[in-house]
Structure formats: structure tokens, C-alpha cells
FIKOLZA-1660 file (N, C-alpha, C; in steps of 0.1 Angstrom, whole numbers, plus 5000, padded with zeros to 4 digits):
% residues 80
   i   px   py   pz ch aa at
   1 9367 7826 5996  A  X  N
   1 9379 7833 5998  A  X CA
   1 9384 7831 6012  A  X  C
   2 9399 7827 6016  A  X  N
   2 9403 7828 6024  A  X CA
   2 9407 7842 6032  A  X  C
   3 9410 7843 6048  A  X  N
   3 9416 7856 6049  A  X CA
   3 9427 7861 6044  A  X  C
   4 9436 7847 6043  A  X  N
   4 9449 7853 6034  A  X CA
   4 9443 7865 6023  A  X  C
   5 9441 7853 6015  A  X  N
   5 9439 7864 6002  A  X CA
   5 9430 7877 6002  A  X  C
   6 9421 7881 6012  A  X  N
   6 9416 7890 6019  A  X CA
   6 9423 7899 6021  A  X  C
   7 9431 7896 6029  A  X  N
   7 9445 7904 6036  A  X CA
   7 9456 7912 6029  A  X  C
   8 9456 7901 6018  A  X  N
   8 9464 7905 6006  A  X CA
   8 9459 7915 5993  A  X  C
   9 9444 7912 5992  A  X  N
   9 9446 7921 5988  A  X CA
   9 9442 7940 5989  A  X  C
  10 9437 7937 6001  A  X  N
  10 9439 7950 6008  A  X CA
  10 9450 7958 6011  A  X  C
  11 9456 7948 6017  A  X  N
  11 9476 7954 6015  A  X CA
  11 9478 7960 6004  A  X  C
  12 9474 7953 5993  A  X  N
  12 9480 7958 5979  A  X CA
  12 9471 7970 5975  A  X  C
  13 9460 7968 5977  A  X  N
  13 9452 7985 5974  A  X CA
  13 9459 7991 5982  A  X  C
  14 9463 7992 5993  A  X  N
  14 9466 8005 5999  A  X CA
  14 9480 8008 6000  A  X  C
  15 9486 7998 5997  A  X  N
  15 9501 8001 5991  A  X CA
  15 9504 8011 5978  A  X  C
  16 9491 8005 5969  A  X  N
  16 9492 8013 5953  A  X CA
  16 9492 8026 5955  A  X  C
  17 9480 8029 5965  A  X  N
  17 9476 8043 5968  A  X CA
  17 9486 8050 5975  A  X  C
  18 9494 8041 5983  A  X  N
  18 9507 8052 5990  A  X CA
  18 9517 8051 5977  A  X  C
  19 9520 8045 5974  A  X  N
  19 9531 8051 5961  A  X CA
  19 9526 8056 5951  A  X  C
  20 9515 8059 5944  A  X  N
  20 9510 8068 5938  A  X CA
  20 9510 8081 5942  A  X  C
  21 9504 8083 5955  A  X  N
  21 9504 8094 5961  A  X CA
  21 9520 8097 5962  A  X  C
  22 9531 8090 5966  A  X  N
  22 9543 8094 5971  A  X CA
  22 9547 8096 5954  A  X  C
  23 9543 8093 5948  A  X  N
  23 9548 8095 5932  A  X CA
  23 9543 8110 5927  A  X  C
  24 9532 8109 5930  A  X  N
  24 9525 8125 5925  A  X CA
  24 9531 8134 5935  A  X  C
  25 9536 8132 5948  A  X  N
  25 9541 8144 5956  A  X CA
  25 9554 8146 5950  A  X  C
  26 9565 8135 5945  A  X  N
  26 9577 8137 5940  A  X CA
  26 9577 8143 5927  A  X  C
  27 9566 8142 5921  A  X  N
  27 9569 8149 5909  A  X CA
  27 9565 8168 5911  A  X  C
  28 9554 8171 5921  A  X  N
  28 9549 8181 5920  A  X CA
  28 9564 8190 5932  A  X  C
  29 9573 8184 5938  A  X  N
  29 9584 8192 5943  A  X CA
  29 9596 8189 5933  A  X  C
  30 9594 8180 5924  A  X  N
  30 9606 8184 5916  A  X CA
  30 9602 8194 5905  A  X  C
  31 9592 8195 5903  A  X  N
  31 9587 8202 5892  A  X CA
  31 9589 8223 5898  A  X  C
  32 9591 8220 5911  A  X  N
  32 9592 8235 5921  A  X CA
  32 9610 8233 5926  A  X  C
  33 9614 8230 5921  A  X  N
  33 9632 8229 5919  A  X CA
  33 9638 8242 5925  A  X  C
  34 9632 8247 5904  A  X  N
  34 9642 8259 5897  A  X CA
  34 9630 8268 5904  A  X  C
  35 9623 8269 5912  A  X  N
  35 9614 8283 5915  A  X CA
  35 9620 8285 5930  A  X  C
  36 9619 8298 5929  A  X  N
  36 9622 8303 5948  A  X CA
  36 9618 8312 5949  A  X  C
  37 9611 8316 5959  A  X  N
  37 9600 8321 5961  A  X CA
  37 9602 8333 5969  A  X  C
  38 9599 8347 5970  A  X  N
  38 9600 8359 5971  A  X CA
  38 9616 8363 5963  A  X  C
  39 9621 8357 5954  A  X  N
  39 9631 8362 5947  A  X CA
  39 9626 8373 5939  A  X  C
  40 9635 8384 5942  A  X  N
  40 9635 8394 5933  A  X CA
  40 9639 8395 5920  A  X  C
  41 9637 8400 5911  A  X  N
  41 9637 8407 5896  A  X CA
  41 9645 8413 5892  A  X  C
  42 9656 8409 5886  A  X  N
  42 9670 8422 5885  A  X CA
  42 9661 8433 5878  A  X  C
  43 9668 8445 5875  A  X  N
  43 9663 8460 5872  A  X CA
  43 9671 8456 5861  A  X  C
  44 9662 8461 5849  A  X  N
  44 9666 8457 5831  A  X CA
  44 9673 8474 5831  A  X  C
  45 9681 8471 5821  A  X  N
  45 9686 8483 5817  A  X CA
  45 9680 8496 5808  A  X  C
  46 9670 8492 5799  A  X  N
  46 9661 8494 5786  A  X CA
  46 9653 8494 5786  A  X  C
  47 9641 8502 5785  A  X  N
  47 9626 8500 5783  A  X CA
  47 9624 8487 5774  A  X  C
  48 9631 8491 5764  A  X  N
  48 9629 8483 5749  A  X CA
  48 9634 8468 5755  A  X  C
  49 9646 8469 5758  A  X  N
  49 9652 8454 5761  A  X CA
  49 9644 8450 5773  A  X  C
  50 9635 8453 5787  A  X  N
  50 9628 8449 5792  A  X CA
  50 9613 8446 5782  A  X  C
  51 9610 8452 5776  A  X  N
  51 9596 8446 5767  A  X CA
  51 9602 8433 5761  A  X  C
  52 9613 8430 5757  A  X  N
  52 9615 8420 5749  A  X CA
  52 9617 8410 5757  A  X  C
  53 9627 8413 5772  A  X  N
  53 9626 8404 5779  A  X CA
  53 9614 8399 5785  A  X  C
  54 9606 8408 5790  A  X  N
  54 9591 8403 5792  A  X CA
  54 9582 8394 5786  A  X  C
  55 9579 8398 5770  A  X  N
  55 9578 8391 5762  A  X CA
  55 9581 8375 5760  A  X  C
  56 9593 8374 5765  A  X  N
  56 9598 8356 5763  A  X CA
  56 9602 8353 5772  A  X  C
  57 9595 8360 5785  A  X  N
  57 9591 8350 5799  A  X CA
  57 9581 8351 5797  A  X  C
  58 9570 8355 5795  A  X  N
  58 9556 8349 5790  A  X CA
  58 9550 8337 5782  A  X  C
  59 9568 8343 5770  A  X  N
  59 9567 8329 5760  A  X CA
  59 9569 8315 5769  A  X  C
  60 9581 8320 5779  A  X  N
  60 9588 8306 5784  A  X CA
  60 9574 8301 5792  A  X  C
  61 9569 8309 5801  A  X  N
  61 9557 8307 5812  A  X CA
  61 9545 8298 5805  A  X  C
  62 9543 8304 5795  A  X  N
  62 9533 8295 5788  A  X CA
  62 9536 8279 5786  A  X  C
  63 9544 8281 5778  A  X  N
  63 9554 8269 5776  A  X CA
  63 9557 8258 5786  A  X  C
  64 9555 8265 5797  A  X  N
  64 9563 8255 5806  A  X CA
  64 9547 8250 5814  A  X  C
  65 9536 8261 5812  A  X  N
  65 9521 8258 5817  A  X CA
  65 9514 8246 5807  A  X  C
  66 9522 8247 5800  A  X  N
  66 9518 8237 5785  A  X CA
  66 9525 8220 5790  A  X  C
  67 9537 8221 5791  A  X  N
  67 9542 8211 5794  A  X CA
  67 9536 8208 5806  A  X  C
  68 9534 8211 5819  A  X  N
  68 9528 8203 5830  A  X CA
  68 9515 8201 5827  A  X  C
  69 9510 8203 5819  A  X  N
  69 9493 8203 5817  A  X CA
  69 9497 8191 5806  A  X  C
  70 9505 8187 5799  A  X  N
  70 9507 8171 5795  A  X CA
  70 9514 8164 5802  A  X  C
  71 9520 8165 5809  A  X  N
  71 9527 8157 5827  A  X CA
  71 9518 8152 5830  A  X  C
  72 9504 8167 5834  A  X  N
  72 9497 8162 5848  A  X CA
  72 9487 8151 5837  A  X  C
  73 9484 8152 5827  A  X  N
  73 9475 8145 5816  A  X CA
  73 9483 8130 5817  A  X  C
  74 9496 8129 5814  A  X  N
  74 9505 8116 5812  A  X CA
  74 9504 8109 5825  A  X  C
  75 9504 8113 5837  A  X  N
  75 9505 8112 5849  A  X CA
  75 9496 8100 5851  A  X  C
  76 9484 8109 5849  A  X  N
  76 9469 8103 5851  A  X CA
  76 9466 8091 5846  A  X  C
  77 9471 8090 5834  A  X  N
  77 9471 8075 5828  A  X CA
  77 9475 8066 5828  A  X  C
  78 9488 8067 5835  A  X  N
  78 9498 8055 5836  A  X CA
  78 9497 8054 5853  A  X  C
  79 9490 8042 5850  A  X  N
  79 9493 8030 5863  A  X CA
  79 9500 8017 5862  A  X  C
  80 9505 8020 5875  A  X  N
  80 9516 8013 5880  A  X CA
  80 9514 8001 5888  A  X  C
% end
């Protein structure tokens, strides 16, 4: 083996690794968008209509714990 191709392809390992890594950082701040952080909780009107709303932000919370947990699974497998 020459040094070229030596050279080359250590460039290319460590290229993969920086856009991978810049790939998994862009997805884990897009994925933190729609959150902002010490936002407050409007005050519900209803005991009843707060249990319901509670309820299906749990629902949604899961749901969305669901979906990045097949992201971070899809993520993992697909190279580039």
C-alpha cells in the first residue's frame, strides 16, 4: 500500500465519523424544537376537564417516547 491510499483512507474514517456525529446532533436539536424549557402550564378550568387533559398528555408523551425510541433504533442502522 502506498501513502496515498493510506491517507485516504483515514480521511474517509474520520470524515464518516464527523458527519455522523453532526447527523445525530441535528437530529437530537430538532427533535427539542417544539420543547422550551421552564414554560409554565396554563391553570385548567375543571378538575374533570384537567384529568382528561392530563390523561392525553400522557397519551401524547408516550407516543412521542415511542416514536424516538424507533428514530433512535432507525438511526442506528442506516449508514451512510
Amino acid at each position: 500500500m502506498n501513502a496515498n491510499r493510506i491517507i485516504d483512507m483515514i480521511v474517509r474514517q474520520v470524515m464518516r465519523r464527523l458527519v455522523t456525529k453532526g447527523v445525530d446532533k441535528g437530529f437530537d436539536m430538532a427533535s427539542r424544537v417544539g420543547q422550551k424549557s421552564g414554560q409554565e402550564q396554563p391553570p385548567h378550568e375543571s378538575s374533570g376537564a384537567s384529568d382528561q387533559l392530563q390523561a392525553d398528555g400522557n397519551r401524547q408523551r408516550q407516543n412521542m417516547r415511542q416514536a424516538q425510541r424507533v428514530a433512535n433504533q432507525m438511526r442506528r442502522f442506516i449508514r451512510f
